[in-house]
Phi, psi and omega in degrees: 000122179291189156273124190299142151320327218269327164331326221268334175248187182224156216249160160193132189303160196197114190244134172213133189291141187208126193290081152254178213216120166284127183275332183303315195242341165092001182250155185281143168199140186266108135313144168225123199274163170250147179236154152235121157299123184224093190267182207256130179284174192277313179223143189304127180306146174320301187295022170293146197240161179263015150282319148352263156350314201276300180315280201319293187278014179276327200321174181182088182011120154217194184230147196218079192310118149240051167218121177261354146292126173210177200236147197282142150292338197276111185266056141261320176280303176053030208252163164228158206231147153278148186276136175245318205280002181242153126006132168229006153200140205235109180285114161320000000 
């Protein structure tokens, strides 16, 4: 039986700040998105196979923004917008 991805890393929630533009109200204001981080463990779980292996060392630390969303900071607008201009996965 292989092994799932998620065997290969270890996930932790992770907030990074990021400078966007409310399309409603036009102000900029610095949000903090949340990402999961998913670093690569130091060694391969025991029940591993050698495709397993082969999967294990291509692998490599990234980040996965999950929030596609945010609600405006400015409180006369307060409307919520999708973020569209970032990244939704970003290699350590």
């Amino acid at each position: 039986m292989n092994l799932q991805e998620r065997d290969f890393f270890d996930e932790t929630p992770r907030p990074k700040p990021a400078q966007l533009v409310c399309p409603h109200c036009r102000q900029p204001n610095q949000y903090a998105l949340m990402w999961i981080e998913r670093r690569k463990k130091t060694a391969l779980p025991a029940r591993a196979d050698a495709e397993d292996r082969v999967r294990f060392a291509k692998a490599q630390s990234y980040l996965v923004r999950r929030d596609d969303k945010v609600s405006c900071l400015n409180p006369r607008c307060r409307k919520t917008f999708e973020i569209s201009g970032l990244q939704t996965v970003v290699f350590l």
